[in-house]
N, C-alpha and C positions, 0 to 999 in steps of 0.2 A: 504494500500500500504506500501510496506517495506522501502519506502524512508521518508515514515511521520512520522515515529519511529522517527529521528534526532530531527525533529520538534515538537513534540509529548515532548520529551526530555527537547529542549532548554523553551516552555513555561512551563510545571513543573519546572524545574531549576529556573528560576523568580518568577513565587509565593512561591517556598521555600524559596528563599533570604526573599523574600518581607516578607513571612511569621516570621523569624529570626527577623528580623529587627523590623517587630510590637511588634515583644516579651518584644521589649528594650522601643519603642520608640511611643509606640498606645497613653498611655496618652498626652504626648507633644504634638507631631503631630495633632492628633484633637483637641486639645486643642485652635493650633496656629490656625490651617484655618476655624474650626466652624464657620457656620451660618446659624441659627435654621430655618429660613424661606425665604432661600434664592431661589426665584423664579427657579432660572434655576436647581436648584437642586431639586427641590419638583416635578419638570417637567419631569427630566431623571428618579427619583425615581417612576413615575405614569408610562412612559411608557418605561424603562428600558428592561425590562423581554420579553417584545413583541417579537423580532429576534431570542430570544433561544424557545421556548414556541411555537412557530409559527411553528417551525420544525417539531413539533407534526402533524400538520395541511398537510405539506407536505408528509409526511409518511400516513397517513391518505388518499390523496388522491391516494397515490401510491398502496395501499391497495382497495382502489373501484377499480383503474386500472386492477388490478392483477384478482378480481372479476367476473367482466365486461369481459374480455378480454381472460384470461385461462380457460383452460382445467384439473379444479381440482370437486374433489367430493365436492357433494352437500355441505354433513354439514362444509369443509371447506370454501366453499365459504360463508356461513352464515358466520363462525367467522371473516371472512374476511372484509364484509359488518359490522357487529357489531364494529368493531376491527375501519372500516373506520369513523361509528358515531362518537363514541368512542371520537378517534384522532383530531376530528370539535370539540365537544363541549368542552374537556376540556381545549387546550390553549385558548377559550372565555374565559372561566369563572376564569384562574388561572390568564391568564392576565387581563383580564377584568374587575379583583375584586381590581388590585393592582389601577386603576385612580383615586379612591375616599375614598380609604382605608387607615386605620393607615400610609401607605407610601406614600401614594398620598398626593391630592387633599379634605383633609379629609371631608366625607360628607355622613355620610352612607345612608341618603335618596336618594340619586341620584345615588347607587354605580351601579344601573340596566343601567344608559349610561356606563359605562367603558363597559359593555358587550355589547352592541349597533357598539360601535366604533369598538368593535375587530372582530365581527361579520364577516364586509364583507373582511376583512381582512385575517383570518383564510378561506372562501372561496376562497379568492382569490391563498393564498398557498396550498389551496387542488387541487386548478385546477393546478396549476403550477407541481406537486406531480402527478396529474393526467398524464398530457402531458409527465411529463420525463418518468414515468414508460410507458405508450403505445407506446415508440417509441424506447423501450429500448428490447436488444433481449437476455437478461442474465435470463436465467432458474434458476437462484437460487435466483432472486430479493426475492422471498418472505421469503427466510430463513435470507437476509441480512438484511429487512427491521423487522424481528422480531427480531434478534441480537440486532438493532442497537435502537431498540426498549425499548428494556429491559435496555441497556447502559443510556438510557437517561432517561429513569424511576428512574434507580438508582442514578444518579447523581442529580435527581430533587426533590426525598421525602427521601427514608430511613437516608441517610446517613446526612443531614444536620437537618433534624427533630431527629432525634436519638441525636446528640451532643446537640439541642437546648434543649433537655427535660433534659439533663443532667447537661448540668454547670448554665442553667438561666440567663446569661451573661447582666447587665443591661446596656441597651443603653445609649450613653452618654449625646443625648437630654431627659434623664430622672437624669439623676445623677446628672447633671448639674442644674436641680432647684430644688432638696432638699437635704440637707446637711448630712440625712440620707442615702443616697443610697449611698453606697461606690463602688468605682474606682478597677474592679476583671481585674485582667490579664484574659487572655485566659483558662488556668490551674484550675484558682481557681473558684469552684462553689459556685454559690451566696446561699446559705441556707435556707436562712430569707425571696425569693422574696415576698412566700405568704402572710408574714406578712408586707411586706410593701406594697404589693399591696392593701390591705385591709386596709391601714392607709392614702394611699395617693389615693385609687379608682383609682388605676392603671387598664390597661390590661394587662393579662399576655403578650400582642405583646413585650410590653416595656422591658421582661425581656429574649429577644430572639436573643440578638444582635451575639453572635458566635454560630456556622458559618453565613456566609452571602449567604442567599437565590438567592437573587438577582445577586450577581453576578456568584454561580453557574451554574444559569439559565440564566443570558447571555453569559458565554461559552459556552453550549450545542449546541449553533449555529455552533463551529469547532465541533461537533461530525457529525452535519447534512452534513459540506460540506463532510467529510470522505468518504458518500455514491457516492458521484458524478461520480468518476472513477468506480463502479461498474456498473451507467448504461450505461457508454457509454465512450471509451475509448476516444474520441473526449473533454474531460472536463477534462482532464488529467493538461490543461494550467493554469486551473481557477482555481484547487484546493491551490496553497499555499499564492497564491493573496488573495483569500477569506477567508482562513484557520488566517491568517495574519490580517488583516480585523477585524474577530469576535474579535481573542486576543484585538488589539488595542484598540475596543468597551471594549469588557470585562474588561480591564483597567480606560476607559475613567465612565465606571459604578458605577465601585467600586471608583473611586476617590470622585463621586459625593455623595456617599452613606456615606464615610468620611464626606463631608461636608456638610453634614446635619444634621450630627448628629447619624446616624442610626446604625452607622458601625464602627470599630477599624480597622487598615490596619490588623491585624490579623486576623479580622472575614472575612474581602473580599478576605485575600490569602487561607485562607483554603478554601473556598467555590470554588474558581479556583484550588484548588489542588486535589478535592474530583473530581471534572467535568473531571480534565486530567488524573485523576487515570483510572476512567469508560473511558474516553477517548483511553487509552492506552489498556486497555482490548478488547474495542471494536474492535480498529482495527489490534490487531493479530488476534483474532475471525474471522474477516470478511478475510483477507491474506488467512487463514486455510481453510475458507471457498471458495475460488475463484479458491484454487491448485483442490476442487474435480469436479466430471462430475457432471453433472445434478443429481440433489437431489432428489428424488423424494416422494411423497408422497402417503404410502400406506394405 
């Protein structure tokens, strides 16, 4: 919609400042509110990621919808179906790895419940993904829901896995107990990780702290409401309540990811600046895509 552009705007505008701001002030700042094991942080960090990640799961069910329901050729409908698997299992397994993993609740024997617990959860947003798309009567859902597809792909792996293989940015709950691991701004790549991780039997997770995953992945929840007004002009109300909502989470994420340890206010603004970029793209994409007639598939 052409009015989310403003909004779209105003929260880029805030992880640039914020971004700025880490530039000057990432060491202090965690420095002052660190707390390595502090319950309620160790708790948003296990299930954090769930609200952006789960969108997956709605898009997925929206996709059996499409399946189920239209009138397209076979082999689409297979990729359709595939595309809908697809969408179920992977926010299990990307959420569902983060409850007992390096950011959780560490415990890799047991990391098989974090995917137990997301399980009926991810069903329960396919169904939801299900019901909006079957009751929804816009003939281009399925090109929006591959648009917005790809938007959230991209905001979820290339772009924050590409900068993490690059700078090696070492977390501050690692820096912080050995006197060797030096304090890298955002800019400067750590060189050496390999060789300290092989002196202190690090994981390379440790050396992964810019950008911040985590809180990419809980913005992608404003890319999800974005679809809202395409299926049903009726959700036109909800969109900047919820749109408003995720930001807030998204904040509330990243702060906690600070005080853990995990994160630099500059690793969690860029990871929100990567999400509103694909954010911004996606929804002139879908605008462009709303002005044509029925799209059809030949």
């Amino acid at each position: 919609m052409k009015k989310m552009r403003l909004h779209i705007y105003v929260v880029l505008g805030i992880f640039l400042v914020l971004f700025i701001l880490g530039t000057f002030l990432d060491l202090s700042l965690t420095t002052a509110i660190f707390s390595r094991d502090n319950t309620f942080g160790i708790t948003i960090s296990a299930i954090g990621t769930i609200p952006g990640y789960m969108i997956l799961a709605v898009i997925g069910g929206g996709y059996f919808a499409l399946a189920l329901h239209k009138q397209y050729k076979t082999i689409f409908k297979v990729l359709l179906y595939v595309a809908s698997a697809a969408f179920l299992v992977l926010p299990i397994y990307f959420a569902g790895r983060e409850f007992f993993g390096p950011n959780g609740f560490v415990n890799e024997k047991i990391v098989w419940v974090g995917y137990l617990i997301c399980l009926p959860i991810a069903l329960g947003c396919a169904y939801l993904g299900y019901f909006l798309t079957k009751k929804s009567d816009n003939e281009n859902l399925w090109i929006i829901y591959i648009i917005a597809s790809l938007a959230i792909f991209m905001a979820l792996v290339p772009g924050v896995s590409l900068l993490k293989a690059i700078f090696h940015r070492p977390r501050y709950r690692t820096l912080s107990l050995y006197d060797d691991i030096e304090f890298h701004a955002w800019y400067q790549r750590c060189g050496n990780y390999k060789e300290l991780m092989e002196a202190h039997n690090l994981k390379s997770e440790e050396f992964k702290s810019f950008p911040s995953g985590h809180a990419g992945a809980s913005a992608v929840f404003m890319i999800g409401v974005s679809i809202l007004p395409f299926l049903s002009k009726k959700y036109d109300k909800l969109v900047l309540p919820l749109f408003y909502a995720g930001f807030a989470y998204t904040l509330f994420v990243a702060f906690t990811r600070i005080l853990v340890g995990a994160h630099f206010l500059s690793d969690v603004a860029m990871g929100g600046i990567l999400t509103s970029i694909f954010m911004f793209i996606n929804n002139e994409v879908l605008i462009a895509v709303d002005k044509k007639k029925k799209i059809t598939i030949e």
